[in-house]
Structure formats: C-alpha cells, structure tokens
N, C-alpha and C positions, 0 to 999 in steps of 0.2 A: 535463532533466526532460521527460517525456513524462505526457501524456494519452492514458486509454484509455476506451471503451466497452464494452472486449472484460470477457468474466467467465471465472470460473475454476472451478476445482472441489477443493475445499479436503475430505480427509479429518481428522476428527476424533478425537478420542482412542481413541471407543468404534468407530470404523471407519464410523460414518455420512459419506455422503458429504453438501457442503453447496455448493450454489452463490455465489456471491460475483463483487461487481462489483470489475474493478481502477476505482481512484480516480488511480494516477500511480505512477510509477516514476521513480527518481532512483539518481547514483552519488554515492558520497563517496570525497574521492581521501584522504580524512583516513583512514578505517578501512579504505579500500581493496575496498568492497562496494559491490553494486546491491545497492537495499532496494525492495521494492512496498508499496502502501499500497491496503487494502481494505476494502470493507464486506459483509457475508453479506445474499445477497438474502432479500426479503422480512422481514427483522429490523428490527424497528419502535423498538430502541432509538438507531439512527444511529452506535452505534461502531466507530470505523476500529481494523482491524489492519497489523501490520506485522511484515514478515520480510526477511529477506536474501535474496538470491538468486544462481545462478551464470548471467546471460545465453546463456553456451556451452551451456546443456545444452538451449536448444529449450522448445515446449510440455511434454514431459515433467519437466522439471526440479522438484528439489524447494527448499520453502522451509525457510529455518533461524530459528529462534529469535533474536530479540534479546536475548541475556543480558548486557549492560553497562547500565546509567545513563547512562552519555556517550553510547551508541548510541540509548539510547531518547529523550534529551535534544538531541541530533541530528534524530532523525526527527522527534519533535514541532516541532519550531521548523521544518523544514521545509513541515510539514501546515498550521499555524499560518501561513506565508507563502502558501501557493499556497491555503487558502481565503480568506483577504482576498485575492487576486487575484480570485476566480473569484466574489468578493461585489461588487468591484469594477465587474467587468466587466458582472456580471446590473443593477447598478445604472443603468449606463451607456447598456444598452439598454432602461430601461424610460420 
C-alpha cells in the first residue's frame, strides 16, 4: 500500500477535465488488480473515488470502473483500514 501527495487529472463524462488528489494505491492479489483511491480537488463534500488501474501503463494510464460489490466491498474496507491508521497516527502526534 502506498501513499501519495501526488494529483491526477481525471476526465469526466462531459469531457471536463478535473483535478484530483491520489489518497493511496493498493494491489489485491484476490481480484488480481491495482486499485487508486482519490478525492477531486477543491470538492468540499470529502468523497473518495475509486478505480482499477494497469501499473504498466505509466502516468498515461487509464482508470477502470469498479463494477463488482465484492470489488467495491474490498476497496471500502481497505479505505476504512488506512484512515483509522492515518487518524491514529494524526492522534499520536498531537
């Protein structure tokens, strides 16, 4: 599982383009995918997204849909672990 700071640039359905921070990237050797987990900047609601992704393909690479329940039930319990980590920790240092 990795942490980033780095952002992305996420096209949207109508072709806007949208900035976005990655939040963490993780593999599952169960579904056999890397999935990234992000939030679109400046978006004051704090909803994380999530997709799949091919590592090989580089910054150009594109992301894919989570279309399973077990996939998205996966990611969340993931998200779910590494923010009580990352509340943990903010805890720890105050």
């Amino acid at each position: 599982m990795q942490e980033f700071d780095d952002t992305l640039i996420i096209t949207d359905e109508l072709g806007n383009e949208l900035e976005a921070v990655i939040i963490m990237t993780f593999d599952s050797e169960e579904f056999g995918k890397s999935y990234l987990v992000y939030q679109l900047k400046d978006d004051e609601t704090g909803e994380y997204f999530a997709a799949s992704f091919n590592p090989e393909d580089g910054e150009e690479g594109n992301l894919v849909p989570i279309e399973t329940d077990e996939e998205w039930d996966f990611v969340e319990e993931v998200l779910e672990s590494f923010l009580e980590e990352e509340e943990e920790k903010l805890e720890e240092n105050e």
